[in-house]
C-alpha positions, 0 to 999 in steps of 0.5 A, a space after each residue: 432276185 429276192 433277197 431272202 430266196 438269194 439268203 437261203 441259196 448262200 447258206 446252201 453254198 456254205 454247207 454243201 461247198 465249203 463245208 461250214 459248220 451248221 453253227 457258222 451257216 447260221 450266224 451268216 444267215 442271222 446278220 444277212 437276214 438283219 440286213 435284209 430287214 434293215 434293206 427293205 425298211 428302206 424299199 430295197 427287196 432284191 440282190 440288185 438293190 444291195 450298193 456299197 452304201 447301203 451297206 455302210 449305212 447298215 453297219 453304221 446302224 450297228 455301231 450306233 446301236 452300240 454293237 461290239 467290234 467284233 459283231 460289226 466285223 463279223 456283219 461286214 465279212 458275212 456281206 462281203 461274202 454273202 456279194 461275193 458269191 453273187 457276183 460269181 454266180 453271176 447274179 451280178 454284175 460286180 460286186 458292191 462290197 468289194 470296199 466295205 471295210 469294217 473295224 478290226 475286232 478287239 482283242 481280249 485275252 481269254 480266261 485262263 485257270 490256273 494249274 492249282 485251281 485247275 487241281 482243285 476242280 478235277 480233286 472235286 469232281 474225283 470226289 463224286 465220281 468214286 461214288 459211283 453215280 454214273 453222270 458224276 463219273 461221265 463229268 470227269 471224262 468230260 472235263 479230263 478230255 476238254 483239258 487233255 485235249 483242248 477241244 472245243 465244246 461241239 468237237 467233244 459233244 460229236 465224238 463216237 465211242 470208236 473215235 477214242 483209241 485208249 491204247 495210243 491215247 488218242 482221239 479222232 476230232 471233226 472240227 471246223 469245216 469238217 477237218 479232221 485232226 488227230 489230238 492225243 490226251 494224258 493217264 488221267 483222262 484216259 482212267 476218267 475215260 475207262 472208268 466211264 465206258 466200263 460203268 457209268 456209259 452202260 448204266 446211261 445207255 440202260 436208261 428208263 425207255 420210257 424217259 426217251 423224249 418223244 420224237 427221239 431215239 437212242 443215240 447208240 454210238 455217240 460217247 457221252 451220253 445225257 440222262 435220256 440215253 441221247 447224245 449229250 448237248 453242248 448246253 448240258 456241258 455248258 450248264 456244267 463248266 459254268 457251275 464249276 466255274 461259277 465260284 472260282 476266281 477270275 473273270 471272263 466266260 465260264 464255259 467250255 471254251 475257258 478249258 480250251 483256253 487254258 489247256 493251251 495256255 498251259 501247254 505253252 506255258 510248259 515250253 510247247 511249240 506254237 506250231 505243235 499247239 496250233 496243230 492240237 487245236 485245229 487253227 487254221 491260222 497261226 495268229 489266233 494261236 498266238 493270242 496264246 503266247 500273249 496270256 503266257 507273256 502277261 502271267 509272266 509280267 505279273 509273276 515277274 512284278 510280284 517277285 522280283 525285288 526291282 521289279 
């Protein structure tokens, strides 16, 4: 079998069987059809002409060209299931990356706002929305959500108005793998979230017609709307973090994920339980909420230094 129809078939299994994110297929889908250009540079165009070395040589290709860690793990897990899946389809006879091994990716701690900045950014934007400007008043609800509820950008952006329950403060998330969890948020995301659906949404939703893309129709149920009556895209809630992040101390990405990181961080930090966390963000392991527990650990390190007379 061709490598690329054999790609193609992998990224079908992904999507239908397991149940993987279209963001997640498509990464899989990028580092094997790297391979499969690195494989035919070399005159290797089947599934058969996959060995253990080849492989080696193309990850060793990667860290040469001076890949991060985690993009060479990554590389190395997509193959290992991208072969594992042929040999249990049966398209061949064992499985040649069975002893792939790869580096273990680096771990950095995230990003982190503290509560004071926090403050000042949720004060700055209650300043443009009690103007009254619809896509003001929906950016609060955004960002009241995403630090509530600690969601990742594409659970935020694929929410339906009937996924949000105001009276037990509530919403209903599809993450990863299609799981779905029930994650709750506090008083002021749920005033930021009224004050949207009651104003700023219907005046988005009434939008010019005739400003609808092309191609493209109304989104009627999605909950935050763009200024094209459409669902709002993660890029605009990416644009927008970044530019409330843009002038604030720290460093580290500045998107949507900083908010994610800190409303656990947070949590933790206010005595939270790390089981009770992970539940809330959806982990399927506990040890990647522990990375946590480690941000937590280091802010008390550097209070600890800072105030401690002996320290």
């Amino acid at each position: 079998m061709h490598l690329d129809p054999a790609i193609d078939g992998f990224a079908r299994y992904l999507a239908t069987e397991r149940g993987f994110s279209v963001n997640t297929v498509r990464a899989y889908c990028a580092d094997l059809c790297g391979l499969a250009t690195f494989a035919e540079e070399r005159a290797v165009g089947t599934v058969d002409g996959l060995t253990l070395e080849l492989l080696r040589d193309w990850l060793w290709e990667g860290t040469q060209a001076g890949l991060a860690r985690a993009t060479i793990a990554r590389r190395s897990a997509s193959a290992r299931g991208f072969t594992a899946w042929l040999t249990r389809d049966g398209v061949l006879p064992s499985d040649p990356a069975v002893r792939l091994r790869s580096p273990k990716p680096g771990r950095t701690l995230p990003r982190v706002i503290n509560r004071t900045q926090m403050q000042d950014l949720l004060d700055k934007l209650e300043v443009a929305a009690s103007t009254g400007d619809p896509g003001a008043v929906r950016n609060l609800a955004i960002i009241e959500l995403l630090y509530a509820s600690a969601l990742r950008v594409s659970e935020l952006v694929g929410l339906d108005v009937g996924d949000v329950d105001l009276s037990r403060l509530t919403v209903r998330v599809t993450g990863k793998g299609d799981n779905e969890r029930v994650v709750p948020f506090g008083v002021p995301a749920q005033t930021a979230i009224v004050r949207y659906l009651q104003a700023a949404r219907p005046a988005l939703a009434a939008a010019d017609p005739g400003a609808t893309r092309s191609g493209t129709k109304p989104s009627g149920s999605a909950l935050f709307l763009g200024s094209h009556r459409q669902r709002l895209g993660v890029r605009a809630v990416y644009r927008l973090v970044a530019a409330l992040l843009e002038s604030m101390p720290g460093t580290g990405p500045a998107g949507p994920h900083a908010l994610r990181h800190t409303a656990a961080t947070h949590l933790l930090d206010g005595g939270a339980d790390l089981r009770a966390v992970q539940e809330m963000l959806g982990h399927a392991s506990l040890g990647t909420t522990q990375i946590y527990t480690h941000v937590s650990a280091e802010r008390l390190q550097q209070s600890y230094r800072l105030a401690h007379p002996r320290a």
